[in-house]
N, C-alpha and C positions, 0 to 999 in steps of 0.2 A: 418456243418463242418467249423471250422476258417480256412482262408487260407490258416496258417503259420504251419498247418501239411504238412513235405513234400512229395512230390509222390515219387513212387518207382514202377518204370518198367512200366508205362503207357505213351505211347508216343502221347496221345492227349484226354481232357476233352472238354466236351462242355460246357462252362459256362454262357457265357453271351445268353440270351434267345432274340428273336425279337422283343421283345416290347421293352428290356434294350438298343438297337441296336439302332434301331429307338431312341427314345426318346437321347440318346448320341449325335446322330448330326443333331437331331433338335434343341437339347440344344447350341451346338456347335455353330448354327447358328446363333440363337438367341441373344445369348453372344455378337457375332459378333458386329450383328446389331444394337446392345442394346448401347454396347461400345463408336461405331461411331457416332451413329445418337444422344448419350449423350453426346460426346465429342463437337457437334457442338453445341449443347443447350446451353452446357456453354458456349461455345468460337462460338457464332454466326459469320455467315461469312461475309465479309465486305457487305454494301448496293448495291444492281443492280441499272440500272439505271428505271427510269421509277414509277408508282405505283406499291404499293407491290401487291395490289390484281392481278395483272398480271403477278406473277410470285409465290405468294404463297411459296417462297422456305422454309422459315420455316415453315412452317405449316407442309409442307409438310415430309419434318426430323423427323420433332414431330408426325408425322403419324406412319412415320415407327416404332419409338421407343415405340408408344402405341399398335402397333400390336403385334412387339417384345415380349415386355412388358408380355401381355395375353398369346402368345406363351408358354413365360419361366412358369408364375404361373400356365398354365391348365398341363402343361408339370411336374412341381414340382409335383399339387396332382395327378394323373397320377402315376409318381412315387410312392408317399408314397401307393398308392392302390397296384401298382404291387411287394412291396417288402411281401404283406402280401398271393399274389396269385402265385407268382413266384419262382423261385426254391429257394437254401441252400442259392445261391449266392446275390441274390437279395435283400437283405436285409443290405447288409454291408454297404450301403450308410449312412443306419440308426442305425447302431447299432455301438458300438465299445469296443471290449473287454477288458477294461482297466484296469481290478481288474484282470488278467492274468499275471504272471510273466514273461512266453515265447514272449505277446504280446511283451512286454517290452525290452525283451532282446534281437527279430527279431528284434525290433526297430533299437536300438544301433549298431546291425548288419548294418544295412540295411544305416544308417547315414554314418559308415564308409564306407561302400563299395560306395556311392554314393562320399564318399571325395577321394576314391582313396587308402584305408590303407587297405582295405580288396584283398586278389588273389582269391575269388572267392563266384559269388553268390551265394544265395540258390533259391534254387524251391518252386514257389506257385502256387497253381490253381486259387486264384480269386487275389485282391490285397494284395501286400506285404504292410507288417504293416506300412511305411513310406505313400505310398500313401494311403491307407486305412484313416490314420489319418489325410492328408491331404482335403481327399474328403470330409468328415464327417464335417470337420471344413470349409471349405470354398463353396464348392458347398449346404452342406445341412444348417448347420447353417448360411451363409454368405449367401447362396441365400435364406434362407426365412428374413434374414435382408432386404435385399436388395426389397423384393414384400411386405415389410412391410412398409416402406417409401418410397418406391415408391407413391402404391399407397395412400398410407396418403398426398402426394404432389398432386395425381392426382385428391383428393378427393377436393380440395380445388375447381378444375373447372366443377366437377359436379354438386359441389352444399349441404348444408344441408339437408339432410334429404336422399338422394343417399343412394345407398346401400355401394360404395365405402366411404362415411364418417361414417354409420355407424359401419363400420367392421374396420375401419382406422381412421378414424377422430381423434381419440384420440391420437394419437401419437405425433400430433404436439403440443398441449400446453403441453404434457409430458414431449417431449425433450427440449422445451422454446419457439422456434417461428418458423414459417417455413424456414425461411434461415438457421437456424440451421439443422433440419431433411436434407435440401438441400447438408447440407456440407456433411453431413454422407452418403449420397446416391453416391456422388462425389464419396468419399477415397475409397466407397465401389466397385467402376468402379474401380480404378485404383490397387485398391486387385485382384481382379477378371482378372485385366487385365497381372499383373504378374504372377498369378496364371498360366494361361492358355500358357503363353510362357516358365515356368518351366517345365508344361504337356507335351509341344511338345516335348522338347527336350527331358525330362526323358525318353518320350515314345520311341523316335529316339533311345537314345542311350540305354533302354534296350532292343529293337527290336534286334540291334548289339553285347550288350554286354553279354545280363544275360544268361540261358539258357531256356526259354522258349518266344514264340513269344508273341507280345503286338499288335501291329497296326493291322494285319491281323486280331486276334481275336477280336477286338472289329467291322470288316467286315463280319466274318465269323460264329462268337462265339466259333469256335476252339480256346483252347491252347491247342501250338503244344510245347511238348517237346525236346530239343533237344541232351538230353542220355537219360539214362535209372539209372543214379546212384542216391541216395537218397537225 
């Protein structure tokens, strides 16, 4: 079922399942880590004093970001297994119904009422087709960018012949040279990184605004209604 049919007189669905749960802020976390410990790679921090083998600090950055790293991609396929074993909902990471009229026009809905020109919103059970199309494009498309050049750069300190250059390798003389693939990986933190500050607050303010709960459900996997009108 899309989630842009709306409910009528049920004042709570269970949607999001516990694997979807879990895997949401692990991902969450991951982002995080990923973010920070990328943001220092580029922008290393000024020199300690001493030798470096006695303080390892980048190395150490570059650890976290390779745990990270594993984290987000075992977590992606993960995902794509559970949207095939998992309920109705579980799948709209991956799918998106765009050959729909209605998608289209919850759209437009969904734009104004986020700018303010709409008095009131509609009801969904899973996501409304704004985030819907957001997650599809930046979580699913943008993070398999992102474990795609990644590790094509991380291929580079494996070694030839590595599993990670043979599943990756190719990317770099694809895109031209590695500082190139490097740049893309960058813009693609700092996508990710607006992304995720749009999330909170959408999520903040439909928690307050829309009529069915956001934050709780993705705690609970209840959406909770809050009337009964269509």
């Amino acid at each position: 079922m899309y989630s842009g049919v709306p409910t009528v007189k049920r004042t709570a669905v269970y949607v999001y399942q516990t694997p979807v749960r879990i895997w949401h802020w692990v991902n969450a976390l991951s982002i995080t880590v990923l973010a920070i410990s990328g943001y220092l790679i580029a922008h290393p921090l000024p020199s300690l004093p001493g030798e470096a083998s006695d303080h390892y600090l980048m190395g150490t950055i570059r650890f976290f970001h390779f745990v990270a790293a594993y984290t987000f991609m075992v977590g992606f396929l993960f995902r794509i297994y559970w949207a095939f074993v998992g309920n109705s909902y579980s799948h709209q990471l991956f799918t998106l119904p765009f050959w729909r009229r209605r998608f289209w026009s919850e759209l437009l809905h969904e734009l104004r009422w986020y700018a303010f020109l709409e008095k009131e919103p509609r009801k969904y059970v899973g996501h409304n087709p704004l985030a819907h199309l957001f997650m599809v494009i930046i979580i699913t498309v943008g993070g398999l960018v992102m474990i795609v050049t990644g590790m094509a750069l991380y291929s580079e300190q494996t070694g030839l012949g590595s599993w990670q250059d043979e599943l990756f390798g190719w990317v770099i003389p694809m895109v031209g040279q590695s500082q190139d693939v490097r740049m893309w990986h960058h813009w693609g933190m700092w996508v990710l990184v607006i992304f995720v500050m749009l999330h909170v607050y959408t999520a903040i303010r439909e928690d307050i605004m829309s009529r069915q709960s956001l934050i709780s459900t993705m705690v609970s996997g209840w959406r909770m209604f809050k009337d009964d009108r269509p």
